[in-house]
C-alpha positions, -999 to 999 in steps of 0.1 A, spaced: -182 364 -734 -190 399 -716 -188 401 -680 -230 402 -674 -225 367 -691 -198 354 -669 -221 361 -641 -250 352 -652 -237 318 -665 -219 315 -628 -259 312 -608 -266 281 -592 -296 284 -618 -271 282 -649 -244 256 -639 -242 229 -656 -231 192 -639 -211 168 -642 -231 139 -625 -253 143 -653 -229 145 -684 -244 111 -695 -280 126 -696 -287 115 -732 -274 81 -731 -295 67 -701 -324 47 -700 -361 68 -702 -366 51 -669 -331 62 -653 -340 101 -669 -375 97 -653 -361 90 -620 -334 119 -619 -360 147 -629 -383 133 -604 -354 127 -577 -341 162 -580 -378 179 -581 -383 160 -547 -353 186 -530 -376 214 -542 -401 212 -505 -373 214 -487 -359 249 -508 -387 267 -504 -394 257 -464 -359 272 -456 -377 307 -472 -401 299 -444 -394 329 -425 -390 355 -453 -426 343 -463 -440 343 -432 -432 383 -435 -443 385 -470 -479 372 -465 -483 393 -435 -473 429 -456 -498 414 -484 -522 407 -459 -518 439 -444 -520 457 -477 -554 435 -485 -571 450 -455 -562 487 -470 -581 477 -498 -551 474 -523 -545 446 -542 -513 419 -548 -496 422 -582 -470 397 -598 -446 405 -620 -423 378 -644 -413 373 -674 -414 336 -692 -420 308 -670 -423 331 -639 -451 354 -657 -467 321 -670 -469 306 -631 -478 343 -621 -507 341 -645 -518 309 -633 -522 317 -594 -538 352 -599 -563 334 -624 -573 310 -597 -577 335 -567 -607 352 -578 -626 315 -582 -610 296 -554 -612 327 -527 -640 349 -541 -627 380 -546 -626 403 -575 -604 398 -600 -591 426 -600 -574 420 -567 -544 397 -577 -534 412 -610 -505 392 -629 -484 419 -653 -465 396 -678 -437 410 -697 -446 410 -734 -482 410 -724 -507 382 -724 -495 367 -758 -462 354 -739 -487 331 -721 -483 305 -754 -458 320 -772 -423 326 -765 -412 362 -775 -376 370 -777 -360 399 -756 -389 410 -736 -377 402 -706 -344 426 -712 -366 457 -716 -364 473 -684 -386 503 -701 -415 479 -702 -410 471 -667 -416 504 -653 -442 515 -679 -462 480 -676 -463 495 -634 -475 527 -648 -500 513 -664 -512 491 -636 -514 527 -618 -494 509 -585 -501 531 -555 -488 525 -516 -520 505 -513 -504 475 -535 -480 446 -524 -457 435 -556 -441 407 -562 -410 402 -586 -406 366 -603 -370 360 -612 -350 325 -611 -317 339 -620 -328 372 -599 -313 397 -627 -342 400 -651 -341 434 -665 -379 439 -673 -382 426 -637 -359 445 -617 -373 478 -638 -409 468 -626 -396 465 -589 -378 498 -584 -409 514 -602 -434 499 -580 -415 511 -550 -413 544 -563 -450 541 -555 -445 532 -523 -455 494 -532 -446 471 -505 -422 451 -524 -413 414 -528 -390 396 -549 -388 355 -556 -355 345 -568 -339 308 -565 -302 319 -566 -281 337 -528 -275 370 -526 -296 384 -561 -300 418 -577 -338 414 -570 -336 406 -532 -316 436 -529 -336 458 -548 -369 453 -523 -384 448 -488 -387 415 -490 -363 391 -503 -374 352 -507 -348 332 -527 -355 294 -526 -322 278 -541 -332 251 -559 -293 248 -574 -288 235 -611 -313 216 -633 -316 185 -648 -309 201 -676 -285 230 -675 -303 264 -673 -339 249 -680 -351 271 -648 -388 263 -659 -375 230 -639 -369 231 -600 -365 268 -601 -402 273 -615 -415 248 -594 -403 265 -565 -418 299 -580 -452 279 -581 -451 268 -541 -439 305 -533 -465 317 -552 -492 292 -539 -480 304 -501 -481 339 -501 -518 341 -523 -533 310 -500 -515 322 -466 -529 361 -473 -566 347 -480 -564 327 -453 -553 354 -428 -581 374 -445 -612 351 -438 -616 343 -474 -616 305 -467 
């Protein structure tokens, strides 16, 4: 095991636990409860943020009225839930499309298929920000549940090479990604049901967080 691995399996986000050692031999009904038990702590996670997106919607708000645009950024389940709330902006608060822009590691063919490695090349990252052609108009916002993701963490620095307002969403303290932008929101949603499965309570964290700053920014907007 390298040292990157230690730490990485040493997040919240990665543990595995003990309580749930028995996983496979309960009932369905027992299993049922547990996921849906521990997916009920996941309100609570992301209303401790509260304040740190309370600041975020305001800078996207802000950088709305400049006429720039909000961009996500993730990799996996984070650039599938990013997909999924830029998709419904344009319909649900009638705005151009081209406002909330989702830039997916791997590109739009990670949306169904899982592609090995992408979300390692840090490269990608800052060319995929490139290619968005990112000015200090933009707001952009990092997904990362473990808060380390290379292609992630590439796209971030990038965008605030800009001069991006930047934001990162992480579910583990003291990350990489919240000390690599302005705006820091880590919603600690501890370990899963099943160990390391962050498209769990960690990405239904990422979908409220993402669901609050996109609503909250249309809202402070007009656009409802």
């Amino acid at each position: 095991m390298t040292s990157s691995d230690a730490v990485f399996e040493g997040l919240d986000t990665e543990r595995s636990r003990e309580d749930l050692a028995d996983l496979d031999a309960r009932s369905t009904r027992a299993v049922v409860e547990q996921i849906v038990a521990d997916d009920g702590t996941v309100a609570a996670a992301v209303a401790a943020a509260g304040e740190q997106l309370t600041t975020a919607v305001e800078a996207i708000a802000a950088r709305f009225r400049d006429g720039g645009r909000l961009i996500y950024v993730g990799a996996g389940t984070p650039g599938r839930i990013a997909v999924i709330d830029a998709t419904e902006c344009a319909p649900t608060f009638g705005i151009a499309p081209e406002r909330v822009v989702p830039i997916m590691a791997g590109g739009t063919a990670t949306m169904t298929t899982a592609v090995e490695g992408v979300e390692d090349d840090a490269h990608a990252g800052t060319r995929d920000i490139s290619a968005a052609d990112v000015t200090g108009h933009d707001a952009v916002v990092g997904i990362s549940a473990s808060g380390r993701t290379p292609y992630v963490l590439a796209a971030m620095d990038a965008a605030s090479q800009c001069g991006a307002t930047t934001i990162g969403v992480s579910n583990n303290r003291g990350t990489q990604l919240s000390q690599r932008v302005h705006i820091g929101i880590e919603t600690l949603t501890g370990p899963e049901v099943i160990a390391g499965s962050t498209r769990m309570k960690a990405g239904t964290a990422q979908k409220l967080v993402l669901n609050t700053l996109s609503s909250a920014s249309m809202i402070a907007l007009g656009k409802t």
